[in-house]
PyMOL Python script that loads the backbone (N, CA, C, O; Angstrom):
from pymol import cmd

cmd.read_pdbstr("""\
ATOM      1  N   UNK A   1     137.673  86.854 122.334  1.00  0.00           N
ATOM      2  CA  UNK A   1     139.064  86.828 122.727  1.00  0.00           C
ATOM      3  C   UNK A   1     139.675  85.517 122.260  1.00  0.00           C
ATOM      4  O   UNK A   1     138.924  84.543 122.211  1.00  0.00           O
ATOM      5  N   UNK A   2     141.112  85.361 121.868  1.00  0.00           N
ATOM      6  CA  UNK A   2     141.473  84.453 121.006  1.00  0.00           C
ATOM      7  C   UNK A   2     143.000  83.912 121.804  1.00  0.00           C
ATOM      8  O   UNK A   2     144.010  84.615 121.794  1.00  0.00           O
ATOM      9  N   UNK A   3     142.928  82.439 122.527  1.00  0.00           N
ATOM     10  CA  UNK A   3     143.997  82.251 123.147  1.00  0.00           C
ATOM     11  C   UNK A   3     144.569  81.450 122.355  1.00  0.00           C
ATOM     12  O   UNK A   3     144.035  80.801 121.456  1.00  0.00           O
ATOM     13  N   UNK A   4     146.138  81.477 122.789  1.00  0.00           N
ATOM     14  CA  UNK A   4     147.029  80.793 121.904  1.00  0.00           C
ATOM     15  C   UNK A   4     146.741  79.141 121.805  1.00  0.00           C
ATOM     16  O   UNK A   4     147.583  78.477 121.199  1.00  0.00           O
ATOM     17  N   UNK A   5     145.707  78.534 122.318  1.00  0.00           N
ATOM     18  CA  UNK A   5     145.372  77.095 122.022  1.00  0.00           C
ATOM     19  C   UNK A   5     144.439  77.417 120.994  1.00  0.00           C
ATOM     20  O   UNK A   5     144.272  76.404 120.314  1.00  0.00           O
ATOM     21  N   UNK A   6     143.548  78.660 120.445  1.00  0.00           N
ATOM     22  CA  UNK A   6     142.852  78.773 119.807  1.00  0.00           C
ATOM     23  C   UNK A   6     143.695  78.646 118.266  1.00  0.00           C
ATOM     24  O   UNK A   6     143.432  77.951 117.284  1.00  0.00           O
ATOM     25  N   UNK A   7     144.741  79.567 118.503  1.00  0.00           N
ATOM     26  CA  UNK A   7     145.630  79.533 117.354  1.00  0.00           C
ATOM     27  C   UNK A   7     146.159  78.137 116.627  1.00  0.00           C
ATOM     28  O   UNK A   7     146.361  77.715 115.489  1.00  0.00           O
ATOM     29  N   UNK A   8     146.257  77.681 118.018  1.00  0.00           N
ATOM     30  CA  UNK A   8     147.600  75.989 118.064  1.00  0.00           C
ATOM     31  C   UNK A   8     146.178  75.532 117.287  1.00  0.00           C
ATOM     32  O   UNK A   8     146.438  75.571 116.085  1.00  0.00           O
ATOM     33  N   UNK A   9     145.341  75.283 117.404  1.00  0.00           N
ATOM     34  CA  UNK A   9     144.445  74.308 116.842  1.00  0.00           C
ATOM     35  C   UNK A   9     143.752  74.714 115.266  1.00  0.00           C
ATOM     36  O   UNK A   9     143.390  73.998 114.332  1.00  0.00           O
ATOM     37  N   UNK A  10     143.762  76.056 115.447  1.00  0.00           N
ATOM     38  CA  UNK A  10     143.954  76.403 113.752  1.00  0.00           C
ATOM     39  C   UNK A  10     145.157  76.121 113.111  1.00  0.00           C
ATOM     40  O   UNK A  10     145.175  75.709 111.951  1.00  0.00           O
ATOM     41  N   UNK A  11     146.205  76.314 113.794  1.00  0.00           N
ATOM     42  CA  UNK A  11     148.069  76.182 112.883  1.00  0.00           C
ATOM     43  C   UNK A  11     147.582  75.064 112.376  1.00  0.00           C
ATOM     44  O   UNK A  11     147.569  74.972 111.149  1.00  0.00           O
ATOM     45  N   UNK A  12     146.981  73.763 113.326  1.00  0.00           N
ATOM     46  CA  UNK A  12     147.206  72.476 113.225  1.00  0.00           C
ATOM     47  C   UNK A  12     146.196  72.041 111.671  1.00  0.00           C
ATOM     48  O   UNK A  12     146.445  71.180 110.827  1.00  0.00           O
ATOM     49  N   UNK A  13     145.350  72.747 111.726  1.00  0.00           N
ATOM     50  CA  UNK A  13     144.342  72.649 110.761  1.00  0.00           C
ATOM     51  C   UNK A  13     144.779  72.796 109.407  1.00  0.00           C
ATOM     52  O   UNK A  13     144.342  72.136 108.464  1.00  0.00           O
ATOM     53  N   UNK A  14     145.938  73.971 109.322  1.00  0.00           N
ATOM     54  CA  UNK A  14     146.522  74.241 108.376  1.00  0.00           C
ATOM     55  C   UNK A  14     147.965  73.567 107.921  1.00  0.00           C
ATOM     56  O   UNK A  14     148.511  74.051 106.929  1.00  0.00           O
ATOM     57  N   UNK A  15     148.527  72.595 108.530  1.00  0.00           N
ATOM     58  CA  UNK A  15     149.702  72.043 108.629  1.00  0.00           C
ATOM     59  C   UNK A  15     149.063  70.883 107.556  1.00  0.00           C
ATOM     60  O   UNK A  15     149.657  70.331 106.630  1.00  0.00           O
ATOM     61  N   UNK A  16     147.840  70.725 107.936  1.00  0.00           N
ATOM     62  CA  UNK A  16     147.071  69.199 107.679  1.00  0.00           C
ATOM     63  C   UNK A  16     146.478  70.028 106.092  1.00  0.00           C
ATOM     64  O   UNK A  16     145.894  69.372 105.229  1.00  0.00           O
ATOM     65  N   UNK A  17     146.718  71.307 105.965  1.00  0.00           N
ATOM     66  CA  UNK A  17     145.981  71.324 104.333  1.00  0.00           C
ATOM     67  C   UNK A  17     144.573  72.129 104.391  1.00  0.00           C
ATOM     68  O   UNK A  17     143.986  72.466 103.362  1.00  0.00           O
ATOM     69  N   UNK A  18     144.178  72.353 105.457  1.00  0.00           N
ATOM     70  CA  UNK A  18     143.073  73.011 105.359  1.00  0.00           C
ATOM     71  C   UNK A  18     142.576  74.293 105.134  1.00  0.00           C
ATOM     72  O   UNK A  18     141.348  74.378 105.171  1.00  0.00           O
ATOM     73  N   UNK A  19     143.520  75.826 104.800  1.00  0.00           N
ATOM     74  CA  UNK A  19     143.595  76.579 104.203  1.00  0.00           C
ATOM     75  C   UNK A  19     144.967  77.528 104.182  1.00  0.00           C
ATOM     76  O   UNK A  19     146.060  76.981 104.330  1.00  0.00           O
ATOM     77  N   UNK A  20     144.874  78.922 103.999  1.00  0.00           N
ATOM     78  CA  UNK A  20     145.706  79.497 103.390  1.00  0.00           C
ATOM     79  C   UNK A  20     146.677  80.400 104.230  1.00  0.00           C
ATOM     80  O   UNK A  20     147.762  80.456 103.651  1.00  0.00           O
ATOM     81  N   UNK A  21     146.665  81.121 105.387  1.00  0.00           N
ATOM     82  CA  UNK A  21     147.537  81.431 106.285  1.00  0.00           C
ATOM     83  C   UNK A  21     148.723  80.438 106.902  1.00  0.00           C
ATOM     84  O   UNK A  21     148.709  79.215 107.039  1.00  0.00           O
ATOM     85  N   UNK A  22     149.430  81.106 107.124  1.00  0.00           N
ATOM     86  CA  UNK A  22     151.056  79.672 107.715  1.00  0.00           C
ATOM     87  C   UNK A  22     150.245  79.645 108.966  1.00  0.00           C
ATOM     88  O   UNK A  22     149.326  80.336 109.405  1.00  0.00           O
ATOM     89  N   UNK A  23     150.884  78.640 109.371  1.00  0.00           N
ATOM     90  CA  UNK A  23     150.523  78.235 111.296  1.00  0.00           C
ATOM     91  C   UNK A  23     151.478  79.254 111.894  1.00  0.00           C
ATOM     92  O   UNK A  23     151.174  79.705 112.999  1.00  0.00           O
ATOM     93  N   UNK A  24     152.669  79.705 111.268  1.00  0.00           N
ATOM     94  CA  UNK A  24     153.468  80.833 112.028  1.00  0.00           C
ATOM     95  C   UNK A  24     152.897  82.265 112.177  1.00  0.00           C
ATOM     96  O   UNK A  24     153.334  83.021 113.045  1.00  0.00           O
ATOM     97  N   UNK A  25     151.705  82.705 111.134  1.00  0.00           N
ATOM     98  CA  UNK A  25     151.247  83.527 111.456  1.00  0.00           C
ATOM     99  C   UNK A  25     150.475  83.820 112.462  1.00  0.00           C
ATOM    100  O   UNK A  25     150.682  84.682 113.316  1.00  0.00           O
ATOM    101  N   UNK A  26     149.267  82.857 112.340  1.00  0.00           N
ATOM    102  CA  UNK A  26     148.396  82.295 113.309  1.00  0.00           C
ATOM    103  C   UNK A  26     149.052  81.991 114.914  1.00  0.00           C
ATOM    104  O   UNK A  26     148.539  82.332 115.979  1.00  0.00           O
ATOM    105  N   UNK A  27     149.653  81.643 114.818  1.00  0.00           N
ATOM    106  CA  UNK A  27     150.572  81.360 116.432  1.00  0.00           C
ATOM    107  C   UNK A  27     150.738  82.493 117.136  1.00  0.00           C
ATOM    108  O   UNK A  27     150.304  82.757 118.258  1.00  0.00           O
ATOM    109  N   UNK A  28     151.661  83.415 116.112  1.00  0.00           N
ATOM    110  CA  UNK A  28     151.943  84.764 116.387  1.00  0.00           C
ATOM    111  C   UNK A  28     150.798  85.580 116.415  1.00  0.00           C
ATOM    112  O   UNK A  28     151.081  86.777 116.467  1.00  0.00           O
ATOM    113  N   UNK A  29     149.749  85.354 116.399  1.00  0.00           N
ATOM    114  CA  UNK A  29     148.477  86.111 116.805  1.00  0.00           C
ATOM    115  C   UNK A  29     148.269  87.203 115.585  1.00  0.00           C
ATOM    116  O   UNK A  29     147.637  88.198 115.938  1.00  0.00           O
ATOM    117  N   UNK A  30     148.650  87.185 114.360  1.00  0.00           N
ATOM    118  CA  UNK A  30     148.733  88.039 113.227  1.00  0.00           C
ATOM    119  C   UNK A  30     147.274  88.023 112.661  1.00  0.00           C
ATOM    120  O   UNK A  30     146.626  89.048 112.450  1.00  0.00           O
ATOM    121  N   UNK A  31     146.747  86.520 112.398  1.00  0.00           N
ATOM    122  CA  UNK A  31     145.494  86.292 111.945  1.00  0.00           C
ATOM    123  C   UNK A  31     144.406  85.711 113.170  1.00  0.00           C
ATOM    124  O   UNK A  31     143.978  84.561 113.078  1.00  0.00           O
ATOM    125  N   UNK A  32     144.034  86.529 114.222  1.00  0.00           N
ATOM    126  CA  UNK A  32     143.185  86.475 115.088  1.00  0.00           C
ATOM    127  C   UNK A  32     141.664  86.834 114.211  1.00  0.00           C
ATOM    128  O   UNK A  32     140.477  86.632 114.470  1.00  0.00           O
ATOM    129  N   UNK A  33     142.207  87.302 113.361  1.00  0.00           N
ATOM    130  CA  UNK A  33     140.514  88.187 112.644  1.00  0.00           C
ATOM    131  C   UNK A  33     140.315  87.195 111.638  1.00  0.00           C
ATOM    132  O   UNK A  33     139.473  87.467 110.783  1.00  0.00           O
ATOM    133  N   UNK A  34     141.192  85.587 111.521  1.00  0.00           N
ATOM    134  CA  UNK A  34     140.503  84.582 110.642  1.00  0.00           C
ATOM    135  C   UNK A  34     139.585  84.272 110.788  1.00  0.00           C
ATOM    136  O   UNK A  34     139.193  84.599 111.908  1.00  0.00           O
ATOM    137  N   UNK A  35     138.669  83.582 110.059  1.00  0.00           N
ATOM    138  CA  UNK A  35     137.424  82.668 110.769  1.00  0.00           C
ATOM    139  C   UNK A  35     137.577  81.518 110.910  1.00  0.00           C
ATOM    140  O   UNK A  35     136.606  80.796 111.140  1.00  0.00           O
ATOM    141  N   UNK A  36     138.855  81.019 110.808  1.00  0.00           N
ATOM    142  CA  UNK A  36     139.128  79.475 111.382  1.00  0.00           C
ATOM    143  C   UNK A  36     139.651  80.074 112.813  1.00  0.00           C
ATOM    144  O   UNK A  36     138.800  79.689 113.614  1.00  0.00           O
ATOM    145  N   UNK A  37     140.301  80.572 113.281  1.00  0.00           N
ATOM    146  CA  UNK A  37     141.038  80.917 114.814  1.00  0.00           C
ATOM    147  C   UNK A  37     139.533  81.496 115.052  1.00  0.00           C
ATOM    148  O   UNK A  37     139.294  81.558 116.258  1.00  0.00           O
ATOM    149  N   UNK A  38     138.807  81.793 114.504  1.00  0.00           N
ATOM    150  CA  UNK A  38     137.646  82.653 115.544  1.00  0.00           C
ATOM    151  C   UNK A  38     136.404  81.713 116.046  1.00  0.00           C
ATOM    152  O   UNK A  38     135.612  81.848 116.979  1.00  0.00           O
ATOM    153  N   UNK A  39     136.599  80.466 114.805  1.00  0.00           N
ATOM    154  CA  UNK A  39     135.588  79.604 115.473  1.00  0.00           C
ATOM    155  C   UNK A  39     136.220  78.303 116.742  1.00  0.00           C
ATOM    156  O   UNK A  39     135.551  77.572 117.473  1.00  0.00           O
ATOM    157  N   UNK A  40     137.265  78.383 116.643  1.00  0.00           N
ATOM    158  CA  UNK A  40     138.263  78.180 118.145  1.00  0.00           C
ATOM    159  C   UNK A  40     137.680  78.661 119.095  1.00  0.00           C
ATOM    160  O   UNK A  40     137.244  78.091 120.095  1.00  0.00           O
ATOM    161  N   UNK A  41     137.651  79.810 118.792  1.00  0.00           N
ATOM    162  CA  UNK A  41     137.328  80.658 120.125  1.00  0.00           C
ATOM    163  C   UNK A  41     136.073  80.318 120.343  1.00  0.00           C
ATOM    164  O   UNK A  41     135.839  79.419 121.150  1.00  0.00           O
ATOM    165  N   UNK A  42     135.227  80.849 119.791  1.00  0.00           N
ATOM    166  CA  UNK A  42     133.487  80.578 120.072  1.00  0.00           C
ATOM    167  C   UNK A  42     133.280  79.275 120.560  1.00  0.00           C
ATOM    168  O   UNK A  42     132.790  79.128 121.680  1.00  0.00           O
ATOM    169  N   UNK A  43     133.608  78.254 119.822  1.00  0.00           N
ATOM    170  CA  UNK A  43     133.609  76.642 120.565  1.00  0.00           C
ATOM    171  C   UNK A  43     134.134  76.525 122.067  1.00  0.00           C
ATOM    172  O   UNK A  43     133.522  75.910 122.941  1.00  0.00           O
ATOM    173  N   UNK A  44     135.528  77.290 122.288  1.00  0.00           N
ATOM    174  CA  UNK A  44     136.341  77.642 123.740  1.00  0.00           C
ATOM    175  C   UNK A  44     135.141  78.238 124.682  1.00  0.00           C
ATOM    176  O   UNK A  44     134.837  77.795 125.790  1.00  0.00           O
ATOM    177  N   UNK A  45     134.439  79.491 123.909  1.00  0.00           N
ATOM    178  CA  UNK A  45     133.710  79.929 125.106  1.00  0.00           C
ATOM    179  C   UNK A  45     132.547  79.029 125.342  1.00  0.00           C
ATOM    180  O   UNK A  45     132.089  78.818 126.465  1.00  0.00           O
ATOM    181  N   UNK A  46     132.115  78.536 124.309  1.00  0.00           N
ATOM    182  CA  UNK A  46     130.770  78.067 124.332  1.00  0.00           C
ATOM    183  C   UNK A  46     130.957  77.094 125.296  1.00  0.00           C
ATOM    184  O   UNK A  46     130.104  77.127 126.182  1.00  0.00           O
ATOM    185  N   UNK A  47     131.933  76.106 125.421  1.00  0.00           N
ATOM    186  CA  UNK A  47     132.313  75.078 126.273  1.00  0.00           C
ATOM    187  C   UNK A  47     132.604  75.744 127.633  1.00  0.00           C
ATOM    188  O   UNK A  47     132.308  75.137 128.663  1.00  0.00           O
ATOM    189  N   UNK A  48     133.163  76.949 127.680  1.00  0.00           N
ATOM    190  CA  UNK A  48     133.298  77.648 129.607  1.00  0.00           C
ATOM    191  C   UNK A  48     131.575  77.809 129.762  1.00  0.00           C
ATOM    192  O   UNK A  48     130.777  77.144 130.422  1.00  0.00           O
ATOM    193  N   UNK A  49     131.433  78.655 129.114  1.00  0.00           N
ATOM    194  CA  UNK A  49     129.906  79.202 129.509  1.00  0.00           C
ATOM    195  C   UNK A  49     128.892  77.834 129.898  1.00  0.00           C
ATOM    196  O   UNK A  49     128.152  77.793 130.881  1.00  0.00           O
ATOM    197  N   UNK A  50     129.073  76.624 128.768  1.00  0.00           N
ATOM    198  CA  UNK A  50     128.151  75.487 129.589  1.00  0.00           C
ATOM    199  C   UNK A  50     128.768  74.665 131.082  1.00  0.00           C
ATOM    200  O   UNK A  50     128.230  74.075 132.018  1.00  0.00           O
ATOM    201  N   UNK A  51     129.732  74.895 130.821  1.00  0.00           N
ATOM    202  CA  UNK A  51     130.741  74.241 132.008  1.00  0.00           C
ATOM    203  C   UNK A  51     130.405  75.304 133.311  1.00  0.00           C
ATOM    204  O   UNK A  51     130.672  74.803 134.404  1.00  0.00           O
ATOM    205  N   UNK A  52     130.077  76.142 133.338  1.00  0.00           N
ATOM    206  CA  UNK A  52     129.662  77.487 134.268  1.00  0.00           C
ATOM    207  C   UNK A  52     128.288  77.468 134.452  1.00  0.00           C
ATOM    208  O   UNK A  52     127.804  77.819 135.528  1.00  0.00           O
ATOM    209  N   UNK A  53     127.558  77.071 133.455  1.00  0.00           N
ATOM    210  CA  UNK A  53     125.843  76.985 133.509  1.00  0.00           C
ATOM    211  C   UNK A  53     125.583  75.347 134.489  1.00  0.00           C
ATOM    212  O   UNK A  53     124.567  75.115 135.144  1.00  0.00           O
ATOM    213  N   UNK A  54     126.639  74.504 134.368  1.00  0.00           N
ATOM    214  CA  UNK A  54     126.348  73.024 135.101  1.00  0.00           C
ATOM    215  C   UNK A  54     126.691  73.375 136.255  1.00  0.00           C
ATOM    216  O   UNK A  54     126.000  72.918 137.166  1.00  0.00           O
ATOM    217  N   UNK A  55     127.864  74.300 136.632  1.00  0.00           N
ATOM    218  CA  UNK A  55     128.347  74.476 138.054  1.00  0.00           C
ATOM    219  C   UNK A  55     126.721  75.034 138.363  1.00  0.00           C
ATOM    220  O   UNK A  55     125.714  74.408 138.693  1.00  0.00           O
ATOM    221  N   UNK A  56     126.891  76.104 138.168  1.00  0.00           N
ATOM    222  CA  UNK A  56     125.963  77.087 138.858  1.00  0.00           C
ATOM    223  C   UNK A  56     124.889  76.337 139.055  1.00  0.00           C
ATOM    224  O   UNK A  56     124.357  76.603 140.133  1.00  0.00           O
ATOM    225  N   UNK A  57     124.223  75.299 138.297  1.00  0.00           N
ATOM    226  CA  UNK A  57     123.163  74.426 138.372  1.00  0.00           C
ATOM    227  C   UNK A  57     123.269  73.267 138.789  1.00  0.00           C
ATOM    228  O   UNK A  57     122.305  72.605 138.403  1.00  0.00           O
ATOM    229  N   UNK A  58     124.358  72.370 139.724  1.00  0.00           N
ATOM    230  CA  UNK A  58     124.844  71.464 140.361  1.00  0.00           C
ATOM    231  C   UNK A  58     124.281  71.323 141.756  1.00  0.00           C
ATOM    232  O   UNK A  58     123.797  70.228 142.042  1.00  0.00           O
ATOM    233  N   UNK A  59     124.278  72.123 142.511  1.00  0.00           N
ATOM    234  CA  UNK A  59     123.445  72.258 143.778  1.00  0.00           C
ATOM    235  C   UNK A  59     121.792  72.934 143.831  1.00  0.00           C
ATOM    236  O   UNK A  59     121.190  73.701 143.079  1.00  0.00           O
ATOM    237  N   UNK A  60     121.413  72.212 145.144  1.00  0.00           N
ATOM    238  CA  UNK A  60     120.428  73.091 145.334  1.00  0.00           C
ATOM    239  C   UNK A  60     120.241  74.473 146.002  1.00  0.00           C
ATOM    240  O   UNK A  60     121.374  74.797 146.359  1.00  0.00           O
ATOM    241  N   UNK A  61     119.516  75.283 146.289  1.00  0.00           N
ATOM    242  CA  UNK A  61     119.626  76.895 146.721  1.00  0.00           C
ATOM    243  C   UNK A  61     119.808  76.645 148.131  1.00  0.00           C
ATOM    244  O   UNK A  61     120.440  77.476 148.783  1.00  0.00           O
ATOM    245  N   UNK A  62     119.314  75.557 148.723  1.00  0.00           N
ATOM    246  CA  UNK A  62     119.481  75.694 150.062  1.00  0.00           C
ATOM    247  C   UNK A  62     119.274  76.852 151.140  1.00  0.00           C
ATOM    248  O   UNK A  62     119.824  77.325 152.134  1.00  0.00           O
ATOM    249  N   UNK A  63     117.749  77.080 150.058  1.00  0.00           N
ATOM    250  CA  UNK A  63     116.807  78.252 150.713  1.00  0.00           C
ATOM    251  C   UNK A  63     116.452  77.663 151.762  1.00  0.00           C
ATOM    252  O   UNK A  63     116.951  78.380 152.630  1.00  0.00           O
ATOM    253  N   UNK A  64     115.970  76.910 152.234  1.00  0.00           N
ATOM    254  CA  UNK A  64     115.129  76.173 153.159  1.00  0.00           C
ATOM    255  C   UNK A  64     115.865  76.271 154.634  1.00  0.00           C
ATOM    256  O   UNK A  64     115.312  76.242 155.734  1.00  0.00           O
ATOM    257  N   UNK A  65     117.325  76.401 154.327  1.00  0.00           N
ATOM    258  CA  UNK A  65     118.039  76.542 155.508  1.00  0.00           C
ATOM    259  C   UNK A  65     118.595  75.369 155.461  1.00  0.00           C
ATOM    260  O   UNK A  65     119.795  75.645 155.443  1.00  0.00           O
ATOM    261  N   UNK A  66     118.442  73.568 155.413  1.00  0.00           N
ATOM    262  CA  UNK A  66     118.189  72.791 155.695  1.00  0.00           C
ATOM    263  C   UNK A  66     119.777  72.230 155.046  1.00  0.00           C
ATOM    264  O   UNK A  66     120.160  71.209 155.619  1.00  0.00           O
ATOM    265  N   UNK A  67     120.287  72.509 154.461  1.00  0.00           N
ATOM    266  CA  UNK A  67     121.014  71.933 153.792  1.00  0.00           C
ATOM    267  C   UNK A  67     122.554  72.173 154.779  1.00  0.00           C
ATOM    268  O   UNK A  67     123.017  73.272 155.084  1.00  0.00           O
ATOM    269  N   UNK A  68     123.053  71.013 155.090  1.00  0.00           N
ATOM    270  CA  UNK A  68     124.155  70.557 155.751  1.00  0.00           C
ATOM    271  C   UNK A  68     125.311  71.702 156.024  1.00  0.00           C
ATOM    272  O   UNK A  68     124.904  72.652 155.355  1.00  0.00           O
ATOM    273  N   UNK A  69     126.133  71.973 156.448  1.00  0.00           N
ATOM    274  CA  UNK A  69     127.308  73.024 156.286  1.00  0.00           C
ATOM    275  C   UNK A  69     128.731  72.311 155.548  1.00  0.00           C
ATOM    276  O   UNK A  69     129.545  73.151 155.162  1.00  0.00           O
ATOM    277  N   UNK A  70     129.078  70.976 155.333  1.00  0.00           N
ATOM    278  CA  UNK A  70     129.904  70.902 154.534  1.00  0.00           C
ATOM    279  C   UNK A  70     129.268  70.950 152.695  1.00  0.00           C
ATOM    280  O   UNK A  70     130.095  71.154 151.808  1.00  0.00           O
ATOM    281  N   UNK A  71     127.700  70.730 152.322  1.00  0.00           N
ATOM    282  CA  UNK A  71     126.745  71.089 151.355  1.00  0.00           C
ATOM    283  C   UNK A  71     127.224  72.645 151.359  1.00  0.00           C
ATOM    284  O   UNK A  71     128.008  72.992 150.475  1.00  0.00           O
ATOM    285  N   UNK A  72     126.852  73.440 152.166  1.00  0.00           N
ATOM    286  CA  UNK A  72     127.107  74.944 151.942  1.00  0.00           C
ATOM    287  C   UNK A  72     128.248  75.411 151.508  1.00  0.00           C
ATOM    288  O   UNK A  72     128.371  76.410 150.799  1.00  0.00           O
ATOM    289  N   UNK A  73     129.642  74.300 152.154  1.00  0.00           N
ATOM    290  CA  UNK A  73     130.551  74.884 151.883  1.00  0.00           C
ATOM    291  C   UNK A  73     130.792  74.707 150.081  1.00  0.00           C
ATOM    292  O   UNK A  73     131.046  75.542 149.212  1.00  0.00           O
ATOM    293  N   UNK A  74     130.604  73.404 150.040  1.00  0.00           N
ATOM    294  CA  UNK A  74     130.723  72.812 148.586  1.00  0.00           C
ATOM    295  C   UNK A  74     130.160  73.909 147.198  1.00  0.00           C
ATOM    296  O   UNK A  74     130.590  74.381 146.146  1.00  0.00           O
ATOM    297  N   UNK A  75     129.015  73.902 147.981  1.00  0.00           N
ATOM    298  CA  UNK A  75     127.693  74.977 146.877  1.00  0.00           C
ATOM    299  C   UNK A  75     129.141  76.125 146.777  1.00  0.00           C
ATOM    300  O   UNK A  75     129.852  76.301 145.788  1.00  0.00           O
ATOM    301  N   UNK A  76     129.248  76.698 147.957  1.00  0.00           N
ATOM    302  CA  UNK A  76     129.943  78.092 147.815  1.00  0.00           C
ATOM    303  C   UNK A  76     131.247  77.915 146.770  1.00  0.00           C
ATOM    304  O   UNK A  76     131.515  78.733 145.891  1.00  0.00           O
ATOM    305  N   UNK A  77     132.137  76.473 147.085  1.00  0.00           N
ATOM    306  CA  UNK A  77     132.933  76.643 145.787  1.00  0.00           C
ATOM    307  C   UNK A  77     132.336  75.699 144.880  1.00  0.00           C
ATOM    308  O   UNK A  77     132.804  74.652 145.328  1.00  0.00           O
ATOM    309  N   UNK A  78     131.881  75.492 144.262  1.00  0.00           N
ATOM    310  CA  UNK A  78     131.049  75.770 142.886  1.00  0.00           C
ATOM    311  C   UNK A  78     130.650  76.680 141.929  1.00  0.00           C
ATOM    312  O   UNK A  78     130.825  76.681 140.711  1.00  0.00           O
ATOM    313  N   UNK A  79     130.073  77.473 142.683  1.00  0.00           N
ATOM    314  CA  UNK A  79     129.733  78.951 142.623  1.00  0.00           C
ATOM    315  C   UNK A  79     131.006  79.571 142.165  1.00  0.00           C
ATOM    316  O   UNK A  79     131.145  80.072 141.049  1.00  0.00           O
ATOM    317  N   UNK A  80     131.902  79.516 143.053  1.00  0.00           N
ATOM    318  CA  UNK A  80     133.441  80.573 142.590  1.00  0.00           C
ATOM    319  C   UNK A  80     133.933  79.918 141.485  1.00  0.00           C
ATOM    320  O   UNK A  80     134.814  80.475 140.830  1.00  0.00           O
ATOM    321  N   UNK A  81     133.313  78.278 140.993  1.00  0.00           N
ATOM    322  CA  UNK A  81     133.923  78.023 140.176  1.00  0.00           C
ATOM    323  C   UNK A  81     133.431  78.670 138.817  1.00  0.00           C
ATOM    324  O   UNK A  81     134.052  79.156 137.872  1.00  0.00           O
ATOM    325  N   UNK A  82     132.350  78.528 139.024  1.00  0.00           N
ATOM    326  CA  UNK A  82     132.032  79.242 138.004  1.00  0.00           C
ATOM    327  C   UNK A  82     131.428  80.714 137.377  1.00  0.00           C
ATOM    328  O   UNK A  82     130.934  81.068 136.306  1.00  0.00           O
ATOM    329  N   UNK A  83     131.811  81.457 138.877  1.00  0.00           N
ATOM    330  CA  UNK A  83     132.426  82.573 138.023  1.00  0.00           C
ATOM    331  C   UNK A  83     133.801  82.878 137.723  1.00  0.00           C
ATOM    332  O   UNK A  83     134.173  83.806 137.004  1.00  0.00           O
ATOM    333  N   UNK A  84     134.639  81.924 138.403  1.00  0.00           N
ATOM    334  CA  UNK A  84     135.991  82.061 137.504  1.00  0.00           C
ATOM    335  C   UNK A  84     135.942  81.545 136.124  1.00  0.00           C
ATOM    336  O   UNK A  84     136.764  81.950 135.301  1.00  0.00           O
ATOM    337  N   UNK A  85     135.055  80.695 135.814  1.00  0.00           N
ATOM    338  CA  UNK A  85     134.980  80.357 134.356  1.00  0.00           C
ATOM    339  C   UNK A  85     134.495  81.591 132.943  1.00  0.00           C
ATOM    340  O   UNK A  85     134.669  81.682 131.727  1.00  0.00           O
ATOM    341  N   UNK A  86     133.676  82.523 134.273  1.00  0.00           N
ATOM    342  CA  UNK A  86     132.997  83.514 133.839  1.00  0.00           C
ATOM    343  C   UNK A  86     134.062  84.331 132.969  1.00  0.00           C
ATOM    344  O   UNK A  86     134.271  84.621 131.791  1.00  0.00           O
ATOM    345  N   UNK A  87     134.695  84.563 134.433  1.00  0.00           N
ATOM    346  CA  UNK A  87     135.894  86.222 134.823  1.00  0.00           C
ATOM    347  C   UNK A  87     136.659  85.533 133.828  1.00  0.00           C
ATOM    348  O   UNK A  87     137.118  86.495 133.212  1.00  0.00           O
ATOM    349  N   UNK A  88     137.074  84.576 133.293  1.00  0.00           N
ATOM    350  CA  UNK A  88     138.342  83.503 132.377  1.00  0.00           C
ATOM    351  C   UNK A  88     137.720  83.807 131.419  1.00  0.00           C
ATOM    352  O   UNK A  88     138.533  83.782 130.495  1.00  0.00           O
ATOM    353  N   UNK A  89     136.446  84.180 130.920  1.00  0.00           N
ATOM    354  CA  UNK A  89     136.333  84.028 129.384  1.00  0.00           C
ATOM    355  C   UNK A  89     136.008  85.487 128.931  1.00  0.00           C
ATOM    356  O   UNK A  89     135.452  85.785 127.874  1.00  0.00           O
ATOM    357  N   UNK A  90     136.471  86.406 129.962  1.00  0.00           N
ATOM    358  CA  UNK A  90     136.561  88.018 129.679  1.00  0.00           C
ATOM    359  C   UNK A  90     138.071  88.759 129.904  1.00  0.00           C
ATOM    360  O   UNK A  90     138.296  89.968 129.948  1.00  0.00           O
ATOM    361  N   UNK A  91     139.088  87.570 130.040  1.00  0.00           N
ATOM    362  CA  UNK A  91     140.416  88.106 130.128  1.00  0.00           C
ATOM    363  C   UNK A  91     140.741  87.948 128.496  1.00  0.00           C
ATOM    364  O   UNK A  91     140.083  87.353 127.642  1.00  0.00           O
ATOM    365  N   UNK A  92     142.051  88.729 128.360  1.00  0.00           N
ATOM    366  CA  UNK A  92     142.275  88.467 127.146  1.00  0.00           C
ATOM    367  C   UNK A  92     143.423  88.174 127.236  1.00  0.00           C
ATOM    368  O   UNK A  92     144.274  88.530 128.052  1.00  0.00           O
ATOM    369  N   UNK A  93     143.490  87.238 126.041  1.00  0.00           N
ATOM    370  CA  UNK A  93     145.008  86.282 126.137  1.00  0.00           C
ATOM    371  C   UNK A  93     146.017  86.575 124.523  1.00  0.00           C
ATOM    372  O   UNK A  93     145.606  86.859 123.398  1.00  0.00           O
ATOM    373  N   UNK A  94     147.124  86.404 124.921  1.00  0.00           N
ATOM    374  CA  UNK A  94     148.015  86.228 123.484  1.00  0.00           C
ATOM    375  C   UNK A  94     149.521  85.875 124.019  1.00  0.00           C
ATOM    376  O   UNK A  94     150.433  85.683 123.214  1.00  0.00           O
TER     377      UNK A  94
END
""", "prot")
cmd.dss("prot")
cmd.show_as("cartoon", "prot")
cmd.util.cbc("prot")
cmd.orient("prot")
């Protein structure tokens, strides 16, 4: 999925000389099927998905029981944070 910062940062690529589509196309979501706007994207997700792999791996399981209730509360949004990072990198944007 290809959001319009994905675009903005290809236009920008191309303003500067770096290949052959206008930045007006690209903006306008015309050339989503480039491989400069597509490696935007992949870098975009790759960065949610590790940013979602640190949440989720930030606390401990607090199997033991043992772990505090403002700890529990914390763990719990962590957790939502990162499956909103999840649910965010399966919406689609333009």
């Amino acid at each position: 999925m290809i959001t319009q910062e994905d675009r903005d940062a290809a236009a920008e690529c191309i303003r500067q000389g770096v290949s052959h589509p206008t930045p007006e196309s690209i903006i306008a979501g015309e050339r989503d099927d480039w491989f400069f706007v597509q490696a935007f994207a992949r870098h975009r997700l790759a960065g949610m998905e590790q940013a979602a792999v640190i949440a989720d791996g930030t606390m401990p399981d607090g199997s033991d029981g043992t772990q505090p209730e403002p700890m529990k509360v914390f763990r719990h949004a962590v957790r939502q944070i990162a499956a909103a990072i999840r649910a965010a990198k399966d919406q689609p944007y333009g």
